[in-house]
C-alpha positions in Angstrom: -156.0 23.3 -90.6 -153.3 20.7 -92.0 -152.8 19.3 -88.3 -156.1 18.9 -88.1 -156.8 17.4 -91.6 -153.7 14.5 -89.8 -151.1 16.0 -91.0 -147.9 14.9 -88.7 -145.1 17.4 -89.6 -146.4 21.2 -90.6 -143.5 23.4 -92.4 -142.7 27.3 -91.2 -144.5 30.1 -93.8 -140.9 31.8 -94.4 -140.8 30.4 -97.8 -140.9 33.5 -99.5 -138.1 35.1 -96.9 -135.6 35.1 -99.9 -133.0 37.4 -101.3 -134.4 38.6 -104.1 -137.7 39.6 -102.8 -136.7 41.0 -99.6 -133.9 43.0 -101.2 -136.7 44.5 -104.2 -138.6 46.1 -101.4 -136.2 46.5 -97.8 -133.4 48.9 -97.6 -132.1 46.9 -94.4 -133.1 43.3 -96.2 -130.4 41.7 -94.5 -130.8 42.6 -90.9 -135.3 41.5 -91.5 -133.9 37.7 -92.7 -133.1 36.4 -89.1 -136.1 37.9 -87.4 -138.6 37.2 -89.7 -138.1 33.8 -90.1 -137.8 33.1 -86.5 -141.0 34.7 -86.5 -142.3 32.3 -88.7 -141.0 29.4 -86.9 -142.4 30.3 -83.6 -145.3 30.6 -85.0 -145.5 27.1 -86.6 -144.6 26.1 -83.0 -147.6 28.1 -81.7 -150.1 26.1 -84.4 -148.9 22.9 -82.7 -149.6 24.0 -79.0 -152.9 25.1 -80.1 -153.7 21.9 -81.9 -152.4 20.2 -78.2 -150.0 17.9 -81.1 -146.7 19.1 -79.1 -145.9 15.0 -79.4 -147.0 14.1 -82.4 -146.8 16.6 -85.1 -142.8 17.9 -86.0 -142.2 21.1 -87.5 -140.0 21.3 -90.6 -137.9 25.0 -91.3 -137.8 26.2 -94.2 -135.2 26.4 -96.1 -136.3 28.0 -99.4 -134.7 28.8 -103.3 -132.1 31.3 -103.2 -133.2 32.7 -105.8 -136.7 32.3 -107.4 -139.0 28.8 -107.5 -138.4 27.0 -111.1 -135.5 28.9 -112.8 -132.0 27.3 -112.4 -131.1 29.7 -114.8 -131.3 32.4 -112.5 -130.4 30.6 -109.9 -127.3 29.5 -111.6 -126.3 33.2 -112.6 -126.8 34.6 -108.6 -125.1 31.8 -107.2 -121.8 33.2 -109.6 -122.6 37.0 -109.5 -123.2 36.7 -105.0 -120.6 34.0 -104.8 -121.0 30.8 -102.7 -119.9 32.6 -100.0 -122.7 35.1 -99.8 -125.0 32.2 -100.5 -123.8 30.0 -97.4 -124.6 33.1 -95.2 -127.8 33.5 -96.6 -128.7 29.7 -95.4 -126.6 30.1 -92.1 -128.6 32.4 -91.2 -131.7 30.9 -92.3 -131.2 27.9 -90.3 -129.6 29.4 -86.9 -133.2 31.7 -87.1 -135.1 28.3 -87.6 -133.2 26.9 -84.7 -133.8 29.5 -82.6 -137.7 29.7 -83.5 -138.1 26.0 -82.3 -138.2 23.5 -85.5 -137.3 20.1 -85.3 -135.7 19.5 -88.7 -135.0 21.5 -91.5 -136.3 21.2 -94.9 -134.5 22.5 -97.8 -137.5 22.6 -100.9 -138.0 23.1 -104.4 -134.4 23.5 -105.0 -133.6 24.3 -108.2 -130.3 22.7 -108.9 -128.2 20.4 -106.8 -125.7 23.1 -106.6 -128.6 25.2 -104.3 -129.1 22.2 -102.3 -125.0 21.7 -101.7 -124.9 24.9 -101.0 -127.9 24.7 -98.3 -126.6 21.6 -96.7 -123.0 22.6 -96.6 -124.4 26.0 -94.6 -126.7 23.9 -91.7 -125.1 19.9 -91.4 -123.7 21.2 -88.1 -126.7 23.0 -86.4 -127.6 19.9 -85.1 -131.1 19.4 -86.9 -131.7 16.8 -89.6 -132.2 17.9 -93.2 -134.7 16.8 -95.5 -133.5 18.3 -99.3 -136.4 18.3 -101.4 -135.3 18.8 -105.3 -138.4 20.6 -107.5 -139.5 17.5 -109.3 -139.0 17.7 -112.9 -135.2 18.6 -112.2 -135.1 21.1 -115.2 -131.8 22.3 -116.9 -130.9 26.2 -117.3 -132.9 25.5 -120.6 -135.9 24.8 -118.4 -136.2 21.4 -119.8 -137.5 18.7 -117.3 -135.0 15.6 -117.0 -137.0 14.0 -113.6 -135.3 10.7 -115.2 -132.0 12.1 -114.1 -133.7 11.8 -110.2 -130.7 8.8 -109.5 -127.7 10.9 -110.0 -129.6 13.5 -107.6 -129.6 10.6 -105.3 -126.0 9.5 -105.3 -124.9 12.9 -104.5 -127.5 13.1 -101.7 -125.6 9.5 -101.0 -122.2 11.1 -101.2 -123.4 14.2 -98.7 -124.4 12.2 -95.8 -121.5 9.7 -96.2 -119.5 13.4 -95.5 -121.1 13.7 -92.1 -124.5 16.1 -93.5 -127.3 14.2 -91.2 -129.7 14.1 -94.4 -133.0 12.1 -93.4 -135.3 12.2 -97.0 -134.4 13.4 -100.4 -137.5 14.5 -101.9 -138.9 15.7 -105.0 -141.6 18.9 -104.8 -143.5 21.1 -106.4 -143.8 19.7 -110.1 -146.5 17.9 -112.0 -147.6 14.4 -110.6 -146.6 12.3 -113.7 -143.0 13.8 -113.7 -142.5 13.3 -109.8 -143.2 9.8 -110.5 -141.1 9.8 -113.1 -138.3 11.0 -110.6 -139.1 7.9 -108.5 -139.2 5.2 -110.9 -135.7 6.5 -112.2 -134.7 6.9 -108.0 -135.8 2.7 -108.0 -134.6 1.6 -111.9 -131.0 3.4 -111.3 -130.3 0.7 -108.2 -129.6 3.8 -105.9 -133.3 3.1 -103.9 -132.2 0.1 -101.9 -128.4 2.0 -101.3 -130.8 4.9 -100.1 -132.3 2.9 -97.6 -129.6 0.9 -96.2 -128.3 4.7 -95.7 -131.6 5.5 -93.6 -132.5 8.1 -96.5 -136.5 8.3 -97.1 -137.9 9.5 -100.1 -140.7 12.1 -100.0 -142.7 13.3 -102.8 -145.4 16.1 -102.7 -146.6 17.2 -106.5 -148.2 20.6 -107.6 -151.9 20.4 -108.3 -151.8 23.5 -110.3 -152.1 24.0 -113.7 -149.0 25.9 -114.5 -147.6 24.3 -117.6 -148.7 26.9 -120.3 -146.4 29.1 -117.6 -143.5 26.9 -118.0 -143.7 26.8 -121.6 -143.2 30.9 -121.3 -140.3 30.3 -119.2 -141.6 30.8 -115.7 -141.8 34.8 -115.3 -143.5 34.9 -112.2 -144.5 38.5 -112.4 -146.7 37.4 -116.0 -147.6 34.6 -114.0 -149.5 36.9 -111.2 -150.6 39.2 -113.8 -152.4 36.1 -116.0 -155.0 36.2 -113.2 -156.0 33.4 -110.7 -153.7 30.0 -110.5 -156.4 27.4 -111.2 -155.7 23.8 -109.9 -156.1 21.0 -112.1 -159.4 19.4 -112.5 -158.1 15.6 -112.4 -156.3 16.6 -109.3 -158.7 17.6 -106.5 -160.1 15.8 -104.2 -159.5 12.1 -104.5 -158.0 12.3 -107.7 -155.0 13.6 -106.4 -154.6 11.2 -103.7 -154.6 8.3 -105.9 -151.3 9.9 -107.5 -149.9 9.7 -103.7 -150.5 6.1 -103.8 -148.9 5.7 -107.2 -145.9 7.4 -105.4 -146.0 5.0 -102.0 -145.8 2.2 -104.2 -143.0 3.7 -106.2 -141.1 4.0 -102.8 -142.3 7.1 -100.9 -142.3 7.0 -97.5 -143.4 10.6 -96.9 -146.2 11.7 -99.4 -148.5 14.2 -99.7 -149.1 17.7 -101.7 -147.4 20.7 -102.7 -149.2 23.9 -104.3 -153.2 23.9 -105.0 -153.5 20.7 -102.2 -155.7 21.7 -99.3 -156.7 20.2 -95.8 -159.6 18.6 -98.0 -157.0 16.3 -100.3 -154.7 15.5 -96.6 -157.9 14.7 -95.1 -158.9 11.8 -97.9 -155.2 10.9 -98.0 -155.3 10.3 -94.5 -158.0 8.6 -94.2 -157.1 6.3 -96.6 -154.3 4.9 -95.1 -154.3 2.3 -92.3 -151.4 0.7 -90.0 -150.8 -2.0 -92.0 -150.0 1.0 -94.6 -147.3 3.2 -92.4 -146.6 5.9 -95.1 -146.7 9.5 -95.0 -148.8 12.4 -96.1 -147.1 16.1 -97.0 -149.3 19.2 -97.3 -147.4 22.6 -98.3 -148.6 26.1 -98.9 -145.6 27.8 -99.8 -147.2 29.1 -103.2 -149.7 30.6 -101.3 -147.1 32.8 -99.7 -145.4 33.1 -102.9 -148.2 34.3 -104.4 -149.1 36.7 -101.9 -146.1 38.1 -101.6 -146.3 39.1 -105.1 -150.1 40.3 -105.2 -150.1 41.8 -101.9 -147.3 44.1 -100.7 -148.4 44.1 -97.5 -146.6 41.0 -96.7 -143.5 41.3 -98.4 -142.9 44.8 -97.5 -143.1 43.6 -93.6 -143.5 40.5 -92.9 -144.9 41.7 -89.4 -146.4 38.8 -87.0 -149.7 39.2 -87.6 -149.3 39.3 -91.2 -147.3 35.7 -90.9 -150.0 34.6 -88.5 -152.6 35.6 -91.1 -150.7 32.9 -93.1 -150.1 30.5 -90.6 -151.8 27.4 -92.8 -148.8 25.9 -92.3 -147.1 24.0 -95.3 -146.0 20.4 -95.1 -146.8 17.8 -93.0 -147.0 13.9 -93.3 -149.7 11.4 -91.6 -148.5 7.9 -90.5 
């Protein structure tokens, strides 16, 4: 559906293929992460030959938190309790599966702490594949206080990583309110690091959440009283073409790859697409990894096996841009 809607790059439904799911529910957790995100990838490469886009549409791999979406906290404490080393595995083999399942980039999203994404591009800068590291948007402490104005420091270490060799094409920032992922780009531009990002060849990709989940991140971001509070409603100034005149705000603020995160559909790529001309070569991103998220956690049928046909039934692949 997002290929169709003009989206140019779709992302593989393994989002929810983490540790800490997989190991609540799977005695042999380990041994299902390589298969089932291959899985997932081939079947983001099967979307594509059925939309006949094998030349113009690129498929992004996941690579997804280590540890839940929106808590560095806990992220924080699993990354010292596992160790780095069991953490570098975990994205090894995340990104050898990816590989194997067909992508044509990898795409490590809504990572909680810069940490996570070190840890994500220290495991996969040498499988050959360029990297995309998407930081969640309002770049909150362990306090879960938003700082998106501390978006330029993220930069210069993104900077730093692919003057070591990491082949790092876009630093983006996902899956937070639209005011405060602009916020992350105006600091990206007012901190000087922008035009050092592009002399570097380093895009910048933004794709905020629709959804009105700030009364959740108030409570601290328990996702299990988040599922149990009932339906995750999207917010009424952001459907339709209200959020894509937040996607322009971002192109202007230096996106090059823009689009939508949780709560945008093929109906908000659609407008954004259509809104854009050649004169205007910038990018529109749809992802749908909530909607995993979120069904993993309301229905166990899909975290408990992750079969084919369950990821197929899924297959609304997640993030794609329109030039």
């Amino acid at each position: 559906e997002y290929i169709q809607a003009g989206s140019v790059m779709i992302t593989t439904n393994n989002y929810a293929v983490q540790p800490n799911y997989y190991r609540r529910v799977f005695d042999n957790w380990q041994a299902r992460i390589a298969p089932d995100t291959e899985t997932a990838a081939r079947l983001a490469v099967e979307a594509r030959r059925r939309c006949h886009a094998e030349g113009s549409v690129r498929i992004l791999g996941s690579l997804p938190p280590i540890c839940e979406s929106h808590r560095p906290d806990l992220t924080a404490l699993f990354i010292e309790e596992e160790g780095e080393a069991a953490c570098l595995w975990y994205y090894r083999t995340i990104g050898e599966a990816l590989r194997r399942g067909g992508v044509d980039a990898l795409l490590a999203e809504t990572m909680n702490s810069w940490d996570e994404a070190r840890l994500a591009i220290e495991a996969t800068k040498d499988l050959g594949l360029p990297l995309l590291i998407s930081m969640e948007g309002a770049l909150r402490d362990e306090a879960m206080k938003p700082h998106p104005h501390l978006a330029g420091d993220i930069a210069e270490k993104v900077l730093r990583a692919k003057s070591q060799g990491a082949p790092i094409e876009a630093l983006g920032f996902n899956c937070a309110p639209p005011e405060a992922i602009l916020t992350a780009l105006q600091a990206v531009e007012s901190s000087g690091v922008g035009e050092h990002l592009r002399q570097a060849g380093i895009k910048l990709a933004a794709y905020a959440n629709c959804n009105d989940r700030k009364a959740v991140h108030d409570a601290g971001f328990d996702v299990l009283k988040f599922v149990a509070a009932g339906p995750i409603r999207v917010r009424e100034d952001l459907q339709g073409t209200g959020y894509v005149g937040w996607c322009h705000r971002f192109m202007a603020a230096g996106a090059t790859y823009c689009g939508g995160c949780c709560g945008c559909t093929p109906v908000e790529i659609r407008q954004l697409a259509e809104t854009l001309t050649e004169e205007e070569p910038h990018a529109s991103l749809s992802e749908n990894a909530a909607k995993l998220l979120s069904a993993s956690m309301h229905d166990s049928s899909v975290s408990t096996t992750a079969s084919e046909s369950e990821l197929r039934g899924s297959i609304q692949t997640l993030f794609g841009t329109v030039i």
